[in-house]
C-alpha positions as CSV (number, residue, x, y, z in Angstrom):
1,X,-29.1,-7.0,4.3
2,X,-26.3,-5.4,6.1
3,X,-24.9,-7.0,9.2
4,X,-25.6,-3.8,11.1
5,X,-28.5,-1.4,10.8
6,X,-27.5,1.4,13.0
7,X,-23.7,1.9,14.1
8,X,-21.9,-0.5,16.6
9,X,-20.9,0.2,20.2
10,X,-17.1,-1.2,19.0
11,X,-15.4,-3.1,15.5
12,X,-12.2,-5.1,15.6
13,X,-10.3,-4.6,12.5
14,X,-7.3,-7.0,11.5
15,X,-4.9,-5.7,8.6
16,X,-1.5,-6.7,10.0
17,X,0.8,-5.8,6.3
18,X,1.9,-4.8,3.8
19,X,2.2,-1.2,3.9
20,X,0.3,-0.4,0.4
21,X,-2.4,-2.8,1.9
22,X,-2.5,-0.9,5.0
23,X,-3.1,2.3,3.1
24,X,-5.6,0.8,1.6
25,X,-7.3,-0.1,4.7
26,X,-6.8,3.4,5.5
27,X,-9.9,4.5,3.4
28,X,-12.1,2.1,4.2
29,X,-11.9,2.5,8.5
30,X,-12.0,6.1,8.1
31,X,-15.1,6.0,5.7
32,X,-16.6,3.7,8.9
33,X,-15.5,6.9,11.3
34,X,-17.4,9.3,9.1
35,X,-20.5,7.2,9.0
36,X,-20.5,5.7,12.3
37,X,-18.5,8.4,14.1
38,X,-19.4,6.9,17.8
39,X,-18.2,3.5,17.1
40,X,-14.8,2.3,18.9
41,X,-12.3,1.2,16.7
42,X,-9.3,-0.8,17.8
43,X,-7.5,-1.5,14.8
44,X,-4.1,-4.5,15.0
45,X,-1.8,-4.3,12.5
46,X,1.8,-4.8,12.1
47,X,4.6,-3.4,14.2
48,X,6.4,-1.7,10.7
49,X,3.1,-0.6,9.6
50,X,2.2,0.7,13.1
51,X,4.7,3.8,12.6
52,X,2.5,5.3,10.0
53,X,-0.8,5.3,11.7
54,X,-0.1,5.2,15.1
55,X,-2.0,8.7,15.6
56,X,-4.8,8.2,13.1
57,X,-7.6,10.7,14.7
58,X,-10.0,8.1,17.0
59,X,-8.6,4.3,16.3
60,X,-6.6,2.6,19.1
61,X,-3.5,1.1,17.2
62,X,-2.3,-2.5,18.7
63,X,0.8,-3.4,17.2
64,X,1.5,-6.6,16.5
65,X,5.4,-7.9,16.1
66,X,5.1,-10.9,13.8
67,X,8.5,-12.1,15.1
68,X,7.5,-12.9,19.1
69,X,5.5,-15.4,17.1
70,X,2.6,-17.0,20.2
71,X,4.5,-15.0,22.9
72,X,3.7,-11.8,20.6
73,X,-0.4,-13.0,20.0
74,X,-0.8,-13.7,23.9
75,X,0.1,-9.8,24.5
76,X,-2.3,-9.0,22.3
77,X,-5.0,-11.1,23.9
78,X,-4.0,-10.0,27.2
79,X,-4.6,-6.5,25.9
80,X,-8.1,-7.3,24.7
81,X,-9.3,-9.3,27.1
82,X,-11.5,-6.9,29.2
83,X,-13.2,-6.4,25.8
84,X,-15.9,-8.0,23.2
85,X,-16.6,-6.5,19.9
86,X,-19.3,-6.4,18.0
87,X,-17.6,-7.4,14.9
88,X,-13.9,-8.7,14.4
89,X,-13.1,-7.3,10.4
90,X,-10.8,-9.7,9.2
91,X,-8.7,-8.3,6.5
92,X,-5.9,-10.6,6.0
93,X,-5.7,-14.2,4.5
94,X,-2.2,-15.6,6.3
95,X,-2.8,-18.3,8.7
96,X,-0.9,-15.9,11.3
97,X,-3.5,-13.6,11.2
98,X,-6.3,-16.6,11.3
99,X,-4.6,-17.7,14.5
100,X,-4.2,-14.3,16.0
101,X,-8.0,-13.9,16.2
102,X,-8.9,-16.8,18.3
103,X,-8.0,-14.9,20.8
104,X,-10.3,-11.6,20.4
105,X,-13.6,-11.7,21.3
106,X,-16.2,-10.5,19.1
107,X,-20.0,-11.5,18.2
108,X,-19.2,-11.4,14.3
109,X,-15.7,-12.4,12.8
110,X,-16.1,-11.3,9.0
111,X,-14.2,-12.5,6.5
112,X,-13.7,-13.0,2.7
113,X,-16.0,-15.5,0.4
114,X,-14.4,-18.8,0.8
115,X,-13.5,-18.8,-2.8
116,X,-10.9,-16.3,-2.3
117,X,-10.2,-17.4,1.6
118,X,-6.8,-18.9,1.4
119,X,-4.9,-20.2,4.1
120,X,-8.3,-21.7,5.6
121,X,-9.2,-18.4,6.7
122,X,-12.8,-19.2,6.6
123,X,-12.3,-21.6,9.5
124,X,-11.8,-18.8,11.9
125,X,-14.8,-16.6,10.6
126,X,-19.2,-16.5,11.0
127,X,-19.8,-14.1,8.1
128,X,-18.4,-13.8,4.8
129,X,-18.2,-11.2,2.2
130,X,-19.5,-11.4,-1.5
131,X,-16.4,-12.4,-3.8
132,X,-14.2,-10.0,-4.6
133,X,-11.6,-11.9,-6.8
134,X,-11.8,-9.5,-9.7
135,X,-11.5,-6.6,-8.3
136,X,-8.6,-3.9,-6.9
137,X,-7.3,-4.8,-3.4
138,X,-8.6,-1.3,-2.0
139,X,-12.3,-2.3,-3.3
140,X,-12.3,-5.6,-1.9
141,X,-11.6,-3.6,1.5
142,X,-14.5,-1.3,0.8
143,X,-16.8,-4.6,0.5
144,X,-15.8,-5.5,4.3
145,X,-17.6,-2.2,4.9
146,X,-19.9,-2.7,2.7
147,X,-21.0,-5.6,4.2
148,X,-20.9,-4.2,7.7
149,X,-23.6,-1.4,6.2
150,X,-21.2,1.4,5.6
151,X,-22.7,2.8,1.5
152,X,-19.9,3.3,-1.0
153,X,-18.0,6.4,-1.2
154,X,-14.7,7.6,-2.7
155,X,-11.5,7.0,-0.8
156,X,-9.9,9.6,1.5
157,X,-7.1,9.4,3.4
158,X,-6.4,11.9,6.8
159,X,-3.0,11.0,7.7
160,X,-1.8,13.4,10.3
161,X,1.6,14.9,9.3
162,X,4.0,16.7,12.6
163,X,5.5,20.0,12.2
164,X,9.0,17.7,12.2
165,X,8.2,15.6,9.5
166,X,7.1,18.8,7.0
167,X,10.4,20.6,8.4
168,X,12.4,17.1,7.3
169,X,11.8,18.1,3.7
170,X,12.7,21.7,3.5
171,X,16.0,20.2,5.8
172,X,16.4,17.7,3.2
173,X,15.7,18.6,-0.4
174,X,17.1,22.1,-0.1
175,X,16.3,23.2,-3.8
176,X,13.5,26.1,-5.0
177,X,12.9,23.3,-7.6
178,X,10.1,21.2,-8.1
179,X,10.8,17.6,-7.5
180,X,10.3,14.1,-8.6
181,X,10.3,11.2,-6.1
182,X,11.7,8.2,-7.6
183,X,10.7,5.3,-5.0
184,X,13.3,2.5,-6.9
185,X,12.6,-1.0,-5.2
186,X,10.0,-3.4,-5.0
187,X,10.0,-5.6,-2.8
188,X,12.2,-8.8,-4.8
189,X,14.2,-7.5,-7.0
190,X,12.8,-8.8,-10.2
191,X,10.5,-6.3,-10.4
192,X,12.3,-3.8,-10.3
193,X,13.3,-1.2,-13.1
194,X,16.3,-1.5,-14.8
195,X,19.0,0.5,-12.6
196,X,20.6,2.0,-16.1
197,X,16.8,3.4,-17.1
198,X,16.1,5.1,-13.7
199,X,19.0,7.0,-14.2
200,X,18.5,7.7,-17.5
201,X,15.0,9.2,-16.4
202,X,16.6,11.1,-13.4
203,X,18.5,12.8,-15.9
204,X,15.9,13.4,-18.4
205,X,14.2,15.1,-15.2
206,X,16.6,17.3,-14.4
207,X,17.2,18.7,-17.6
208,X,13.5,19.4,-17.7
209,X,14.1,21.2,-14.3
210,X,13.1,18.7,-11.8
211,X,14.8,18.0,-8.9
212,X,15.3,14.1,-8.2
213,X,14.7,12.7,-4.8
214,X,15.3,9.1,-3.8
215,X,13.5,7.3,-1.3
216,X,13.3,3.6,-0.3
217,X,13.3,1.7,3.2
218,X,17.1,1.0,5.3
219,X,17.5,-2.8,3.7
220,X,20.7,-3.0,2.3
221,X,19.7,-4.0,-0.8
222,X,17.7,-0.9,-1.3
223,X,20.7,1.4,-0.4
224,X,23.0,-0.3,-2.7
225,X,20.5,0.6,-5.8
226,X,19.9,4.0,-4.9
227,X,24.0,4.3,-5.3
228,X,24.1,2.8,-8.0
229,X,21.9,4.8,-9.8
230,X,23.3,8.0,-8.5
231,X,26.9,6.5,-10.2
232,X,25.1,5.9,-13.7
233,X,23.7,9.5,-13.2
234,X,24.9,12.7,-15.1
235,X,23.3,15.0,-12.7
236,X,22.9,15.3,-9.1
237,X,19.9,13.1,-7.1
238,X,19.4,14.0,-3.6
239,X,19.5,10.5,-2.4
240,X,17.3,9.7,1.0
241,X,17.3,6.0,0.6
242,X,17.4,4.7,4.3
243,X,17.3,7.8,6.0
244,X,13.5,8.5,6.6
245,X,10.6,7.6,9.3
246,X,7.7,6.3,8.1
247,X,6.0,9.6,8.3
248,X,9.2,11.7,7.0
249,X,8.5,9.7,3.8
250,X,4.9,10.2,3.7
251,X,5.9,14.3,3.9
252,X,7.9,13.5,0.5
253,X,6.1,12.0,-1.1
254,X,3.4,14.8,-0.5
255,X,5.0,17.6,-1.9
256,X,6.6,15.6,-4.8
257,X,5.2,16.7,-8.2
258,X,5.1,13.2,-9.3
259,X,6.3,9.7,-7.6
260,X,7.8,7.2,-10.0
261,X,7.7,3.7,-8.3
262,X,7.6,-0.3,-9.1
263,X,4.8,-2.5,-7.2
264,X,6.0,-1.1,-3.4
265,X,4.5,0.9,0.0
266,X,5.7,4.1,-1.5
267,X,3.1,4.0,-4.9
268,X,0.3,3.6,-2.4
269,X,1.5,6.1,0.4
270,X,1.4,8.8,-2.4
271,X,-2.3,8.1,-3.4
272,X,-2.8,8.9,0.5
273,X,-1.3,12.4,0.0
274,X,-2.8,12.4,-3.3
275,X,0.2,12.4,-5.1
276,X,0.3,11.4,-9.1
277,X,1.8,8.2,-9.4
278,X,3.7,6.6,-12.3
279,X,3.4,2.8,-11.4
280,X,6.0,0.4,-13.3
281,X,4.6,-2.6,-13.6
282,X,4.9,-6.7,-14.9
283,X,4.9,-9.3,-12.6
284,X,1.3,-8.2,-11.2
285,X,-1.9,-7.0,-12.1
286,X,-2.0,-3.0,-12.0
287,X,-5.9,-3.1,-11.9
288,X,-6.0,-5.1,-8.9
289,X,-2.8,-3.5,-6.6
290,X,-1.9,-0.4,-8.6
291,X,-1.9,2.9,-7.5
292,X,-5.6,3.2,-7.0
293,X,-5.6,7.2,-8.4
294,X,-3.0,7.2,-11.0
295,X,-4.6,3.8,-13.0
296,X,-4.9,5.6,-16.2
297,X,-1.0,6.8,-15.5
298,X,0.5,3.3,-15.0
299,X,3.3,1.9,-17.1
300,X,2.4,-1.9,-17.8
301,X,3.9,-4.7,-19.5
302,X,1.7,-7.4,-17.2
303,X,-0.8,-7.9,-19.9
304,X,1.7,-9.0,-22.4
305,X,3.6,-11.5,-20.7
306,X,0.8,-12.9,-18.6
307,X,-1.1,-14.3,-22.1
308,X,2.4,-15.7,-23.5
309,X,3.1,-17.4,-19.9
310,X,-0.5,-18.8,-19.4
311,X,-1.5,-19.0,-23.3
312,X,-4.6,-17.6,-22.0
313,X,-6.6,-14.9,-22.6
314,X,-6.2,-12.3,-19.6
315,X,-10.4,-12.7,-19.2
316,X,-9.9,-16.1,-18.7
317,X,-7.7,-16.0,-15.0
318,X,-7.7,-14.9,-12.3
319,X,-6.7,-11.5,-11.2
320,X,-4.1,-12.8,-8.5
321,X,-2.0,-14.6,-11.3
322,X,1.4,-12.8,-11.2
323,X,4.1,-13.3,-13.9
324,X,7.1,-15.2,-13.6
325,X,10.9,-14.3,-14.6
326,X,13.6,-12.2,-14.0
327,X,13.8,-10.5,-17.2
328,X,10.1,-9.0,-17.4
329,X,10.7,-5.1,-16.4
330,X,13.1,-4.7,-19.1
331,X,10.2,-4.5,-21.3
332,X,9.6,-1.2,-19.7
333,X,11.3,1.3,-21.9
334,X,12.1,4.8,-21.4
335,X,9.8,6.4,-23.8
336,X,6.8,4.3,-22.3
337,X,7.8,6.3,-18.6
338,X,8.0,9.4,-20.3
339,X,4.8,9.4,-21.8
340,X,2.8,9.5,-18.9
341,X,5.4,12.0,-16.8
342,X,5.2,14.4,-19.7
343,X,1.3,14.6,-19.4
344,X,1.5,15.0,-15.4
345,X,4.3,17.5,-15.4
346,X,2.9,19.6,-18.3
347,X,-0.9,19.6,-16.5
C-alpha cells in the first residue's frame, strides 16, 4: 500500500548534493507536482546546488550551506518551525543530512531500506523504501515516490532558463557552427580523461566542423586543464571553464549537439535539457550514475577492471563498488569516443 492515498496538504524533501544527484531529484519532485499538483513542496538542498533550482515553478527552495555546520541547521529549523509536514522525503545518506532533520517536523520521515541506509540513516526515519541497491541513482529516487503513491512515469525535467542566460551563449560561442561541449573534470582527478586524448578529440571535431566549447566549475584545478588542453590543441576551443552561472551552463549545455563528459554535474545537467551525452567512464558503475538517457552512448572501461580488482564476477557485487587506481581512464581510447560521437552527430 502506498503511504498516501490521495495527495498531501505539504512533503519535505531532503537532497542537499551533488549536483548530478540533484538533477536527478529533479524528475522525481516534479513527477509528484504533476500528480499531486496542490501539495506544498519545500524542498532543502545545498547552497551550490540551490543556484540551479532556485525558481523551479511551485517548490520553496531552503538552502542549506554545509559550512555554518549547527549554526547553519538551526536557520533552517527556525525557518521551518511554524510548519509540520506530512512527510519529510529523505534523500540523502550523510550523517549531516540525518542530523539536519531532527529538526523538521513531519508525521512520516522516509527513508532508504536499512540495507542500503549508510551512515545510520535509518535511525532518523519511520518508513523505509524497498531496496534499491541494484538499481540507477535516478530510479532509486523514483521509488521514494513510489512509495509515497506517485505511479511510475518517465523522467522530465522543466528547468526554467532567463532571457540572460540564452543571450550568454550567442555572447559567448559566437560561431554559425554546431558545437560540442566537452565538460573535462570529474570531480578527483583520476577519473578523468587523459588531457592529450581530449584534445586529440577537440581536433577531430573541428575538422568534422564542430565547434568545441569547454565548460567546467571556477576550481583551479579545473581551469588549469581546460588550458592545457587548449595548448595540446591544433585548433581553436572556445574555452568557458570558470566563467559560467549555474544556469549559463545549463543554456550550453542545451544547445550543444553533443556533451562529452567524465562521472560529473555537467553529464547529468544535459539529460535535463535532453542533451546526448557521451559519458567516460571507470572508476564507477555507468548503469547506476550514468547519464540516465545516453546509457546505450556511454564509453566504459568499469566492467573490465572492476572483475580483475575484485576477481569477481560483476553479478556477484554490489553496484556501489567503484574501482581503484590512477591509471584506469587511460583504457579509454580514442576510437572507443569516436564510435559513439559518430552515431550522434551523423543521426
Amino acid at each position: 500500500m502506498p503511504l498516501f492515498t490521495s495527495a498531501p496538504n505539504s512533503l519535505c524533501i531532503l537532497r542537499l548534493s551533488a549536483i548530478g544527484d540533484v538533477c536527478h531529484a529533479i524528475a522525481a519532485v516534479q513527477a509528484i507536482q504533476k500528480e499531486w499538483p496542490t501539495t506544498k513542496i519545500t524542498w532543502i538542498v545545498g547552497k551550490i546546488e540551490a543556484q540551479l533550482i532556485y525558481d523551479l515553478p511551485g517548490i520553496n527552495i531552503i538552502p542549506f550551506d554545509k559550512k555554518l555546520g549547527l549554526k547553519g541547521m538551526r536557520a533552517i529549523w527556525s525557518q521551518l518551525s511554524h510548519l509540520k509536514f506530512d512527510a519529510l522525503v529523505h534523500m540523502q545518506l550523510a550523517l549531516r543530512a540525518s542530523v539536519l532533520t531532527l529538526g523538521i517536523k513531519a508525521k512520516y520521515k522516509v527513508g532508504f531500506n536499512r540495507k542500503r541506509a549508510k551512515e545510520g540513516q535509518w535511525l532518523f526515519t519511520n518508513k523505509r523504501i524497498k531496496d534499491t541497491a541494484s538499481t540507477h541513482v535516478l530510479d532509486s529516487f523514483y521509488s521514494f515516490i513510489e512509495y509515497l503513491g506517485v505511479p511510475k512515469s518517465k523522467p522530465t525535467w522543466d528547468i526554467p532558463l532567463s532571457k540572460s542566460d540564452l543571450a550568454f551563449v550567442d555572447d559567448n560561442i559566437p560561431t554559425q557552427k554546431p558545437y560540442v561541449v566537452i565538460s573535462p573534470a570529474a570531480s578527483k582527478d583520476e577519473r578523468n580523461w587523459i588531457t592529450e586524448r581530449y584534445s586529440q578529440i577537440a581536433d577531430w571535431l573541428n575538422e568534422l566542423g564542430y565547434q568545441v566549447v569547454l565548460c567546467g566549475s571556477p576550481s583551479e584545478r579545473e581551469k588549469k586543464l581546460g588550458v592545457d588542453i587548449e595548448l595540446q590543441s591544433k585548433l581553436p576551443i572556445i574555452n568557458l571553464i570558470g566563467k559560467t552561472s549555474l544556469k549559463e551552463l545549463t543554456a550550453v549545455l542545451k544547445k550543444s549537439a553533443v556533451v562529452i563528459a567524465p562521472d560529473s554535474g555537467p553529464a547529468h545537467i544535459a539529460t535535463t535539457q535532453n542533451t546526448p551525452v557521451v559519458g567516460l567512464y571507470g572508476h564507477s558503475n555507468p548503469k547506476r550514475t550514468g547519464p540516465y538517457n545516453s546509457l546505450s552512448y556511454v564509453v566504459s572501461v568499469y566492467e573490465q577492471h572492476i572483475e580483475e580488482q575484485q576477481n569477481k564476477p560483476l553479478s556477484e557485487l554490489k553496484w556501489s563498488t567503484r574501482v581503484k587506481g590512477g591509471h584506469i581512464m587511460n583504457d579509454i581510447t580514442l576510437d572507443m569516443v569516436k564510435a559513439p560521437l559518430n552515431t550522434l552527430l551523423n543521426s
